[in-house]
GULO-309755 format. One record per residue (C-alpha): residue number from 1; residue in one letter; x, y, z. Coordinates in nm, 3 decimals. Example, Ala and Ser with C-alpha at 12.3 -4.5 7.8 and 13.67 -1.06 7.14 Angstrom:
ROVEX  num  residuo        x        y        z
ROVEX    1        A    1.230   -0.450    0.780
ROVEX    2        S    1.367   -0.106    0.714
//
This chain:
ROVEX  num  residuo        x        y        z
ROVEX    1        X   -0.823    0.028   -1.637
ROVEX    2        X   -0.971    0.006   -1.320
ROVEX    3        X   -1.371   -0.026   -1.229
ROVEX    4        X   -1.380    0.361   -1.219
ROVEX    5        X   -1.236    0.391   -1.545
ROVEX    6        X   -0.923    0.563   -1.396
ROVEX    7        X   -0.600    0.392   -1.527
ROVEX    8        X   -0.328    0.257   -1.231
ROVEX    9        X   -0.028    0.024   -1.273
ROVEX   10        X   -0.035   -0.326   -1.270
ROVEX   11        X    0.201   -0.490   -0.966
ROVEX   12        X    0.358   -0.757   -1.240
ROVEX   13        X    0.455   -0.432   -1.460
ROVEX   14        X    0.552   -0.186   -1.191
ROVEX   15        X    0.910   -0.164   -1.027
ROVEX   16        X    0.747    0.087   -0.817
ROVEX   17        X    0.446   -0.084   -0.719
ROVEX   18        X    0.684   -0.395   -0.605
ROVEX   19        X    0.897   -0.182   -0.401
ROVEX   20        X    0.615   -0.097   -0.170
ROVEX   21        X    0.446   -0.472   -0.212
ROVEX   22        X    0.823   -0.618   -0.058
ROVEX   23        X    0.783   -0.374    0.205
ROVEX   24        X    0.433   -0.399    0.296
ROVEX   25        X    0.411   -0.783    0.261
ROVEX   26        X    0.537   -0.879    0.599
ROVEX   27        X    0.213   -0.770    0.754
ROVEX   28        X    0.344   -0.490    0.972
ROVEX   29        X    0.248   -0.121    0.982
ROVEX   30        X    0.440    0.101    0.772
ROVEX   31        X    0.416    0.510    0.779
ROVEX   32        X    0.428    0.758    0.475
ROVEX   33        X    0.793    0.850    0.497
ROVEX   34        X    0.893    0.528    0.557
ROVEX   35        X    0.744    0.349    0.280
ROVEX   36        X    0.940    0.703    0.094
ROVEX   37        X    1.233    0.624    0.172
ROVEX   38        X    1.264    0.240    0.243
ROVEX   39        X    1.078    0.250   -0.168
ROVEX   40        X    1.192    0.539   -0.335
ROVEX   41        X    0.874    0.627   -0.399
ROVEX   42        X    0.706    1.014   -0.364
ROVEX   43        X    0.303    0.992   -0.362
ROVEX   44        X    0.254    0.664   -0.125
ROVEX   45        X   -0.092    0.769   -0.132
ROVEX   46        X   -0.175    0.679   -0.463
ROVEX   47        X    0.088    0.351   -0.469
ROVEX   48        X   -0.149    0.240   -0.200
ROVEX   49        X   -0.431    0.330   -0.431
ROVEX   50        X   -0.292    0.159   -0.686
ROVEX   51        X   -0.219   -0.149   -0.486
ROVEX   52        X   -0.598   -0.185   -0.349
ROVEX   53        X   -0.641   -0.129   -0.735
ROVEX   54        X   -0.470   -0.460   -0.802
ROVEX   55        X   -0.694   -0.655   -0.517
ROVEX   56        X   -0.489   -0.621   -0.171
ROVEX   57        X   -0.643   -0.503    0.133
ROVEX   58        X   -0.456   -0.252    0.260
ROVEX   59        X   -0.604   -0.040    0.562
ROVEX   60        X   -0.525    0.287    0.680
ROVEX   61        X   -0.464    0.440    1.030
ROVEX   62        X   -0.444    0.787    1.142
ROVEX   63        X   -0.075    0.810    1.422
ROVEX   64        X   -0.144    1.204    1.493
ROVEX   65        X   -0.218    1.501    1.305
ROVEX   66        X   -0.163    1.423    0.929
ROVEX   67        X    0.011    1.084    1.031
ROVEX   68        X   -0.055    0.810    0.859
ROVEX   69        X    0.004    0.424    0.817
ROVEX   70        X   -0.021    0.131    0.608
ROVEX   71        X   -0.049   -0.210    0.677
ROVEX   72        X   -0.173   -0.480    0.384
ROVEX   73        X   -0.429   -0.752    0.560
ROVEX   74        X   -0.359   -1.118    0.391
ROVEX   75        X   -0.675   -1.338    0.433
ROVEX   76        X   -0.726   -1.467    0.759
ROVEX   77        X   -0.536   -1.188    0.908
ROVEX   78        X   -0.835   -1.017    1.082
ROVEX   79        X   -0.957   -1.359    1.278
ROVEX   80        X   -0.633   -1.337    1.414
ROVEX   81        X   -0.636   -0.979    1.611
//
């Protein structure tokens, strides 16, 4: 249970929540129906939720009107932009 008392997976226990983590982990930026379809997964939303849940960085940016992408930050990422 998370610090908010709401319940998300764990990355270790989730097939779902690895999906995404593969796809995310090279750093680049990733929209919603990508990360759909490349993961097989429906509400990326709250996968990303989950995944900031479980400690990773991930930041958001808006592409156009209801657009969005993903992109997870390792540590020392940000000196480097």
């Amino acid at each position: 249970m998370g610090k908010s008392g709401i319940h998300y997976a764990k990355l270790a226990e989730s097939e779902r929540l690895q999906r995404v983590y593969v796809l995310l982990a090279d750093g680049g930026w990733y929209g919603t129906r990508e990360i759909m379809f490349a993961a097989e997964v429906c509400a990326v939303n709250t996968v990303i939720a989950e995944l900031r849940a479980n400690g990773y960085e991930i930041v958001t940016r808006c592409v156009g009107r209801g657009r969005y992408e993903y992109q997870m930050v390792f540590k020392g990422q940000r000196s480097l932009f």
